[in-house]
Structure formats: C-alpha cells, structure tokens
C-alpha positions as CSV (number, residue, x, y, z in Angstrom):
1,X,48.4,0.7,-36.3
2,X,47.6,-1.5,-33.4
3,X,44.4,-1.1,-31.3
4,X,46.7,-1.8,-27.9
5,X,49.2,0.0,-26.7
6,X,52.4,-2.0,-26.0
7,X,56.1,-2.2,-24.7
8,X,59.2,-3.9,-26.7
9,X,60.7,-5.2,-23.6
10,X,63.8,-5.3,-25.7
11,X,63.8,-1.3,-26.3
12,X,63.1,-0.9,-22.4
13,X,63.3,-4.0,-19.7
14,X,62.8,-1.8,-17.1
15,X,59.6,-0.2,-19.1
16,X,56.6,-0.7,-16.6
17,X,53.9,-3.2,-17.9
18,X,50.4,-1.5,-18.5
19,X,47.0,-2.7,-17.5
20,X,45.7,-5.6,-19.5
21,X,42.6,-3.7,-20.3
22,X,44.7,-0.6,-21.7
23,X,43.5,-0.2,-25.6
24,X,40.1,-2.2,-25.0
25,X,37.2,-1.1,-26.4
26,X,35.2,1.0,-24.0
27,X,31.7,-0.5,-23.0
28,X,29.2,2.2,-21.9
29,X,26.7,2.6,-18.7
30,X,24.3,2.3,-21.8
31,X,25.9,-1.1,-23.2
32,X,25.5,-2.5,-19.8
33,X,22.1,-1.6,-19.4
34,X,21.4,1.5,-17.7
35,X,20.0,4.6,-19.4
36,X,20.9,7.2,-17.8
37,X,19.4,9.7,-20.4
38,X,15.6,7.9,-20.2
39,X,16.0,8.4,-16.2
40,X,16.3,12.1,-17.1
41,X,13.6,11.9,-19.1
42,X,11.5,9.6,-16.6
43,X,12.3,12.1,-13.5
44,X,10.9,15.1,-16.1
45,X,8.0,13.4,-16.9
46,X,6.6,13.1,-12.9
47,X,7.6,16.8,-11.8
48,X,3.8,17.8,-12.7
49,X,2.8,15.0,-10.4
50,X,4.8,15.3,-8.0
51,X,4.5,19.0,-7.6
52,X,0.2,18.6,-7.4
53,X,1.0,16.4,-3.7
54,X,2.9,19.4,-2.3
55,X,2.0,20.8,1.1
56,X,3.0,23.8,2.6
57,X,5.8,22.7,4.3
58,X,7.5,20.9,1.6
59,X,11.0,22.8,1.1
60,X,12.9,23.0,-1.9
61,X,12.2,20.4,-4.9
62,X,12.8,17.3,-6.3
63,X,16.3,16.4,-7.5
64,X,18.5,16.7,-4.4
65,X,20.4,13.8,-2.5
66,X,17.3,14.6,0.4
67,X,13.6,15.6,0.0
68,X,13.2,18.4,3.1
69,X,10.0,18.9,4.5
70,X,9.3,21.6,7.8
71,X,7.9,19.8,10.7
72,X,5.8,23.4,11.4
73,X,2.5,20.4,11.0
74,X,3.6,19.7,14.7
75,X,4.3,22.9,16.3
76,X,0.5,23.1,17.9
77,X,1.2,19.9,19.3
78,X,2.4,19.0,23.4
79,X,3.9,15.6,22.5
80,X,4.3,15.5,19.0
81,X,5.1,12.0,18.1
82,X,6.6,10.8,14.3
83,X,5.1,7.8,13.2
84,X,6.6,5.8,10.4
85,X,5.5,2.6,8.0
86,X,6.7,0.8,4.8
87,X,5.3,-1.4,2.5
88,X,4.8,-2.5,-1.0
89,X,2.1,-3.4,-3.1
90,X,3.3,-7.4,-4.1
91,X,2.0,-10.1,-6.7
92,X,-1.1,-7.7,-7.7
93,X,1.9,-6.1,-9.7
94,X,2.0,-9.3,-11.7
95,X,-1.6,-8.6,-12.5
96,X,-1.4,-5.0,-13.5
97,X,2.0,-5.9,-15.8
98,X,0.0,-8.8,-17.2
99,X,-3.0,-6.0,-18.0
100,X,-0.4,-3.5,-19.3
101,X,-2.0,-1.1,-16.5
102,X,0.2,0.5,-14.2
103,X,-2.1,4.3,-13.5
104,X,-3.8,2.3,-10.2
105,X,-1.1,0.1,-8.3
106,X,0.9,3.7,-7.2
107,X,-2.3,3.9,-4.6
108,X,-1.9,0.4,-3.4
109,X,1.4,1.6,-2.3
110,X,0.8,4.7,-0.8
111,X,-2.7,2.9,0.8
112,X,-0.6,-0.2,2.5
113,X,1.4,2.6,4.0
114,X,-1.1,5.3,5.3
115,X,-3.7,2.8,6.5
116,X,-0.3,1.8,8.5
117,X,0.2,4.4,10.4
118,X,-3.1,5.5,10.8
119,X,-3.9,3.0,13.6
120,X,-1.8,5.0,15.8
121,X,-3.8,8.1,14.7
122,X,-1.4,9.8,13.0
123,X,-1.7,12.0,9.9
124,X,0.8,11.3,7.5
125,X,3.4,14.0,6.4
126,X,5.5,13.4,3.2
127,X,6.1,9.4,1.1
128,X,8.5,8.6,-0.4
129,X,8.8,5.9,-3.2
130,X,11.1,3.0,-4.7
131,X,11.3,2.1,-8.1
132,X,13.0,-1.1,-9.4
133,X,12.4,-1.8,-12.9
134,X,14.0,-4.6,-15.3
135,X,14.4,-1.8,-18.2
136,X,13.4,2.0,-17.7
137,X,10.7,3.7,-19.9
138,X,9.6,6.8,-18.8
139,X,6.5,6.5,-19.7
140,X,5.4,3.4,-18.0
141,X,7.3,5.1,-14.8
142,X,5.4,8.3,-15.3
143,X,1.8,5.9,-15.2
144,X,3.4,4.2,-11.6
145,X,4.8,7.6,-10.2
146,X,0.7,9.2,-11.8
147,X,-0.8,6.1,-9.1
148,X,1.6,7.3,-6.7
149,X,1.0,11.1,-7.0
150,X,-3.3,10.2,-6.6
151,X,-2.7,8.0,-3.5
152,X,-0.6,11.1,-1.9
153,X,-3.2,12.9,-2.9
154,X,-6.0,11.1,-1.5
155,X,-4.0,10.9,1.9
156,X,-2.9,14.5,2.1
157,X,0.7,13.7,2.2
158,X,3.5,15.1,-0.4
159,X,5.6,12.9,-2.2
160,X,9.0,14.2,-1.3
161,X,11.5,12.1,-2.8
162,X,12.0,8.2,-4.3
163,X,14.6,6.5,-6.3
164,X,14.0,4.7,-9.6
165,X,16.7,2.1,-10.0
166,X,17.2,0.2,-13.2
167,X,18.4,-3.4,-12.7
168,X,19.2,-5.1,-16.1
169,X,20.1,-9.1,-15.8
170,X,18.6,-9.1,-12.2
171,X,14.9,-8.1,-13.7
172,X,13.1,-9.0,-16.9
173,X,12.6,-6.5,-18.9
174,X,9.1,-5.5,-18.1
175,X,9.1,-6.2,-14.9
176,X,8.7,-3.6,-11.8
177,X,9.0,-4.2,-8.0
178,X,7.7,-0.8,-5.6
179,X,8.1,-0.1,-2.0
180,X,6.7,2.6,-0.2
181,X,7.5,4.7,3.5
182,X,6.0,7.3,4.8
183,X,6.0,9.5,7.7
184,X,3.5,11.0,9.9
185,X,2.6,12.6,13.3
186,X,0.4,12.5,16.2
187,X,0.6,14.0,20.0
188,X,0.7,11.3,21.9
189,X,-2.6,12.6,23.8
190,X,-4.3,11.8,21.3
191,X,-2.5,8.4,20.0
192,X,-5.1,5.3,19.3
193,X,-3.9,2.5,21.9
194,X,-5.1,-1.1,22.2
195,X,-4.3,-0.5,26.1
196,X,-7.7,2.0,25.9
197,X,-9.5,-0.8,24.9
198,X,-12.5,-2.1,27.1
199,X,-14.7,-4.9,27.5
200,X,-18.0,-3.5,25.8
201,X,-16.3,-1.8,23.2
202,X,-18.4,-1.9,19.8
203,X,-16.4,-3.1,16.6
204,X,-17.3,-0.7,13.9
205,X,-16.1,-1.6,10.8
206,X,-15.1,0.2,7.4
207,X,-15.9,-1.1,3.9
208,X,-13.3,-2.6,1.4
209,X,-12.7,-1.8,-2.0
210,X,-12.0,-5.3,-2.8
211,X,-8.9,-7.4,-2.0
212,X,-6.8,-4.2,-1.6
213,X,-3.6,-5.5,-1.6
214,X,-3.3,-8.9,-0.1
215,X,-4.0,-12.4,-1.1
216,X,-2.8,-12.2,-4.9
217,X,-0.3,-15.0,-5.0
218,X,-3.7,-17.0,-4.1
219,X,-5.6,-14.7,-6.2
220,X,-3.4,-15.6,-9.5
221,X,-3.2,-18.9,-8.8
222,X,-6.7,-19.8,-8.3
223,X,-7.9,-16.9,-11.2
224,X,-5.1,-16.2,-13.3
225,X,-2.7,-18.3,-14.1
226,X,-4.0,-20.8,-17.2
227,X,-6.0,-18.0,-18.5
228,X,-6.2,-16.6,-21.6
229,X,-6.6,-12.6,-21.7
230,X,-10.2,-12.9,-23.3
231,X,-11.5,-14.7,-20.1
232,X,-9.7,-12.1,-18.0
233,X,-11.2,-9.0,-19.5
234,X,-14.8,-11.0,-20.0
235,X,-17.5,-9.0,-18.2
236,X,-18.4,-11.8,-15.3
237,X,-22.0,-11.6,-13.8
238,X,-20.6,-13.0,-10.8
239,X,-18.6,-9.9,-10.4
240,X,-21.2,-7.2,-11.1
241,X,-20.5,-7.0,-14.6
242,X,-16.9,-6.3,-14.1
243,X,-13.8,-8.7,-15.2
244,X,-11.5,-10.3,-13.8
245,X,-8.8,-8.2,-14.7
246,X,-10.9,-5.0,-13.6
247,X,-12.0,-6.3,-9.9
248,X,-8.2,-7.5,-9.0
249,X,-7.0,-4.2,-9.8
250,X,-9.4,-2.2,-7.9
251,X,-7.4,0.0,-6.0
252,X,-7.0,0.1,-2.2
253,X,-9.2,2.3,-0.5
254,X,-6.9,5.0,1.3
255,X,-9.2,6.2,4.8
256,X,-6.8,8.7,5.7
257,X,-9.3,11.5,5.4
258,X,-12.4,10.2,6.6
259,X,-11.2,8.3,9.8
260,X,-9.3,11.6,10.9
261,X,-12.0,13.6,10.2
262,X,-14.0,11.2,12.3
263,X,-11.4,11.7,15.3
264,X,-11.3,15.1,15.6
265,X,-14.9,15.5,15.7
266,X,-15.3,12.8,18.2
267,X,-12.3,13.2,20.3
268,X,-11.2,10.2,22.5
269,X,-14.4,8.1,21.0
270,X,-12.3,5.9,19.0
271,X,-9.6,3.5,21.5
272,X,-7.9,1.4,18.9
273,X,-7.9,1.1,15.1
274,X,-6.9,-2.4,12.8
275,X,-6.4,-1.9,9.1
276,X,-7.3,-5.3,7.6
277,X,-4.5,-6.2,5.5
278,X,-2.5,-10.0,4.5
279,X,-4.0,-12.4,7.3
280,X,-7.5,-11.0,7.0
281,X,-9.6,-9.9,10.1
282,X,-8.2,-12.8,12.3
283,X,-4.8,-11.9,12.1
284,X,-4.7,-8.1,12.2
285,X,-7.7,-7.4,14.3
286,X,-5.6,-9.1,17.2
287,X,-3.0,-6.1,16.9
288,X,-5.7,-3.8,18.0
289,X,-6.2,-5.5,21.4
290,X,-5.3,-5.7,24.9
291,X,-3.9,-8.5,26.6
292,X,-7.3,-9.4,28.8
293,X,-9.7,-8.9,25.7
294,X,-11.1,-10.8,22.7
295,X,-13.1,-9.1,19.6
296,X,-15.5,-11.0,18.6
297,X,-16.7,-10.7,15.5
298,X,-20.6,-10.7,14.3
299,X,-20.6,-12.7,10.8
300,X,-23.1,-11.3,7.9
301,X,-23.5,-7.8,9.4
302,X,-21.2,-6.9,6.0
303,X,-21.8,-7.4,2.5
304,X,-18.6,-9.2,1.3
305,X,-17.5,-8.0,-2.7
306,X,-17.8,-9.9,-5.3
307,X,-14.0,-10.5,-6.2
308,X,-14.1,-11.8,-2.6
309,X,-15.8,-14.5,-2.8
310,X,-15.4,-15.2,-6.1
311,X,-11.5,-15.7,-5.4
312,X,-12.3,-17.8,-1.9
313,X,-14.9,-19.7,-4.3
314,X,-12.3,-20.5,-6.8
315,X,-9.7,-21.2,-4.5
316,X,-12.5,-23.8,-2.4
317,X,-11.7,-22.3,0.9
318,X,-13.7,-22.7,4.3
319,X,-15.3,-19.7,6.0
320,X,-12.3,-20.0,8.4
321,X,-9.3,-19.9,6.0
322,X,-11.5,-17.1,3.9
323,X,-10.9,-14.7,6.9
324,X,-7.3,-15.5,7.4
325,X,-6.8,-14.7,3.8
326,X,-8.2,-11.5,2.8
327,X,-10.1,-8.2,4.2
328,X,-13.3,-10.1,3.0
329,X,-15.2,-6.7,2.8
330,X,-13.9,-5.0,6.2
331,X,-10.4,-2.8,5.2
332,X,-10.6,-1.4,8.1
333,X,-12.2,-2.1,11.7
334,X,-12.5,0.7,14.7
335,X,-13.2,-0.1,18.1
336,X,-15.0,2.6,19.7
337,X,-16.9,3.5,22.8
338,X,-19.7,2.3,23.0
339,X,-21.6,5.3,24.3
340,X,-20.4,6.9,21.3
341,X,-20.6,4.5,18.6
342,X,-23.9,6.3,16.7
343,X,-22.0,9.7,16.9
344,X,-18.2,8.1,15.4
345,X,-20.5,6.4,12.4
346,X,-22.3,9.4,11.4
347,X,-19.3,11.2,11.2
348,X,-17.4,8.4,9.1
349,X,-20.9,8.4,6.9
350,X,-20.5,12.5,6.7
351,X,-17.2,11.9,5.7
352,X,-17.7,9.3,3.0
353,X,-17.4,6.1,4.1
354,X,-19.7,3.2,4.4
355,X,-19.9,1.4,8.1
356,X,-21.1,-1.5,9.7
357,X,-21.1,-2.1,13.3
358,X,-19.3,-5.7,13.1
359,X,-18.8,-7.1,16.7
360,X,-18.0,-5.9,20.0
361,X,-15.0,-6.3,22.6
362,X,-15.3,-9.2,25.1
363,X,-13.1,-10.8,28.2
364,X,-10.4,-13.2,26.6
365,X,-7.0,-13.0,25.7
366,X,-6.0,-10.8,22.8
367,X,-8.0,-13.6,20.1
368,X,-10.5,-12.8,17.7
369,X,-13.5,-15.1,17.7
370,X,-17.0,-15.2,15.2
371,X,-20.7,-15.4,16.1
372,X,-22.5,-16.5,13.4
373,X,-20.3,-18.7,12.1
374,X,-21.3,-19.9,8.4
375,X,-23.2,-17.1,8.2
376,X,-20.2,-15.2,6.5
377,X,-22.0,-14.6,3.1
378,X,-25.5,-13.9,4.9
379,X,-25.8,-10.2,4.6
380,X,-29.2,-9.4,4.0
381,X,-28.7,-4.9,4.2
C-alpha cells in the first residue's frame, strides 16, 4: 500500500487530478498549538468566580456567543445615560509573570476601567475580559480570571462574558496580555462635568495604593531589569519592610464604592472627578477642567508611598517629571464645592477612604500648576 491516493493517467486520461494534499498526514488544532480541551477545562475552572460577581440582572450564564444583562439598574432613572471604558493593565504584567503571581493583576484591570468611567459618575454594570496567552493553562487563567472576579467584586459589577485566546508562535509561552471594558450608567442629572467647575472649587484628593497601574516600563527599567530574584523579594526598609516585588504588585485601588457612596449622600457637592492614571496629576487632572480654569495644586499636603519615590529615586527624576509619571500618592482627585468640602470628606472617610484636601480651582486656562513646589516629599501629617 501507498500512503497517497493516486491516478494511472494511462488507465484514465480523462480521470480528474486530486488535491496535492489528498493522503497527507493530518495535523491537529492540538499539533498547531491550540488546546482546545484545556480551554474547556480553563472556562470550568472560573464558573465559581464568575458566578460570585453576579447581580440581579445578569440573565442567563456563561458560555453563549453574548453575556445578557437587564438594564432594569436604569429604570428609576429620567435620562439614563450608558457609559463605557477599556483598558488594560500593561508592563506590570511583566512583573507579576516574572513573580509567578498572577491572583492580583485581574484588579488592575477591572480598576483602570471602573475608575474610568467613574469620573462621569457612573456606576458600572457588567465587565467583560480578554485573555491572550502564549500557551493556555488553566490554572494560571483561573489565578487571572480569580483577580478579575475580586476587582468586579470590589466594584459591584458582574463579569458577563470574555474570551481567552491562545496565540502560539505570536506569544511566548508564558506570556499573557489582558484588556478590560466595562459598562455603566448614570442620569445625566446627576453626571460629573468639568463645565460645573468653578473658580474656588477645593481639590480634594483620594489616596493611592501605590503606582496602580502606570509607569512600569520606567518602573522595570530603573528597578527590575539587572536584578536577580533574591534582591527583588528582599524586605527593603525603604519600602516599609516590603520588597520590591511586593510593592510593584500592589494592586490598584478600585473607589467605585466609596466615591458613589459619597455622591449620593452629598448630591451635586462634587462638579468633576480625575482618576490619576499614566501622565500623573499633571496630565489627567487637566481632563477634569473647564476651559477658563486652572487646578492648582498644593504640594506636601499628601504623603507620597514608598514605591513612589523609591522608583522616581531610582529613576533620578525632578519633582516635575515625577508628577508627569505616576499618581505619586493621589489615585484619584475630586473637585468639589467648596461650601461642602468638610461634608464630601467625611463621607469618603465613612466610606473608607483616606482624603486630603490638595489644591483648589483658580482663573487660567484648563492647566494644572503647583504651590509649594519642591516641597513634594514634605508631608509632615
């Protein structure tokens, strides 16, 4: 026997010639790369996970070509608006592959994305999620999709849907990419908008977990890269006895909660809202203005973390090019009434979070200034 299938042309000229491939030996979806049984068993292992960030309105389940989700959340609104965001999380997944830790960077995502949309005011609704991984283990997905479930948690929103996508010869092995979109909602009487701001508006600001999510290709460069694994997980007095390793993967902090708990007890207190994200203060505060105003911005009324400075230290960067690269302590700033500034803090403070009134709202043209300048690393408490 022959292991191709062929035609005497001699028996039959007229006999039609077959496909080249015909008789070949068959190469799998599993030869090329793509295990389609361990993304069965990957999708099984995050149904508890999923399932735990389920809200009422969530419809159906996991597994279909669309995640559905009522929009009954709306229904005591006038204007109900849908607010949308996407992000990812970046280089600090280099850092958490490098630390074989992957439990924490699911909350970066969801955190990039609800901090989004909350500067319109909006609560978010349902996330969804997007895997891309060199080669799938469902275990290491289940740790991601775990991060991801906690963040959804912490935000109140369900996690709906996502796609995990294997991409062998595009991705090493190990590696993992995620992105992140979410949707929420707000009546547009209610929407936070930089129009509302005024001149006298107070800055009140929100404290950082860290770095959050931004400045890690500096980050790894400056702390990382050259290192041996000992001197990343060495306990560092400079960093409040944590490592290296421990203080870049701090999560981000999600304010979800707390800063809509704060709205609705202080209704139309709050005008505008900046979360502090890649281009630090000076380059996301701006987004929160008005055309005819500046924030400017009262240096050392803020402790800044350790990782912070220790990174900006590292990296030998100027007070100015600090505050155009990370949160540097603020992750989130609101500008508020000032009549009602002591009432929107105490309810941030009953709700959790840590404030510090950072600046106020003067005549200018949409820039964000300092006071105090070089006094960045003078906060005294």
């Amino acid at each position: 026997m022959t292991d191709r299938i062929t035609v005497n042309p001699a028996q039959n000229s007229d006999a039609p010639s077959l496909p080249s491939w015909m008789g070949e030996e068959a190469v799998t979806y599993a030869q090329a790369g793509v295990d389609t049984a361990e993304g069965a068993r990957a999708v099984e292992a995050i149904k508890d996970v999923v399932h735990a960030t389920y809200r009422p309105e969530v419809v159906g389940d996991i597994g279909g070509f669309g995640g559905l989700f009522s929009i009954a959340a709306a229904k005591g609104m006038e204007d109900p608006l849908l607010v949308s965001g996407t992000d990812g999380v970046g280089t600090k997944l280099k850092v958490a592959q490098l630390a074989g830790k992957h439990d924490t960077v699911g909350i970066d995502l969801v955190a990039m994305c609800v901090n989004d949309i909350l500067a319109c005011g909006a609560e978010p609704l349902f996330f969804l999620d997007y895997v891309a991984i060199g080669k799938l283990k469902a275990e290491n997905v289940a740790e991601i999709v775990k991060g991801i479930g906690e963040g959804c948690k912490q935000a109140g929103c369900a996690l709906i849907g996502g796609e995990m996508a294997e991409h062998p010869g595009v991705m090493e092995a190990d590696d993992y990419d995620l992105s992140g979109f979410c949707v929420g909602v707000v009546d547009r009487s209610r929407m936070l908008d930089p129009e509302s701001v005024r001149e006298g508006d107070v800055l009140v600001g929100l404290a950082s977990s860290g770095l959050h999510s931004n400045g890690y290709s500096l980050a790894r460069k400056v702390c990382v890269e050259g290192k041996t694994h000992y001197e990343l997980r060495l306990a560092r007095e400079e960093l409040g006895g944590a490592s290296v390793e421990e203080a870049l993967l701090t999560p981000t902090r999600i304010y979800v909660k707390p800063v809509l708990s704060a709205l609705k007890a202080c209704p139309g207190a709050v005008r505008a809202l900046a979360h502090i994200t890649g281009g630090g203060i000076t380059e996301n505060l701006d987004r929160a203005l008005p055309e005819a105003c500046d924030a400017e911005v009262d240096l050392g009324t803020w402790p800044v973390p350790p990782i912070a400075k220790f990174v900006c230290d590292a990296a030998h960067l100027d007070e100015g090019e600090a505050l155009k690269t990370s949160n540097m302590g603020l992750g989130m700033i609101l500008i508020v009434d000032p009549a009602r500034a002591e009432e929107v803090e105490a309810a941030l403070r009953a709700a959790g979070e840590t404030t510090y009134r950072a600046g106020r709202i003067v005549a200018g043209s949409k820039a964000v200034r300092y006071a105090n300048e070089g006094a960045l690393y003078g906060y005294e408490g």
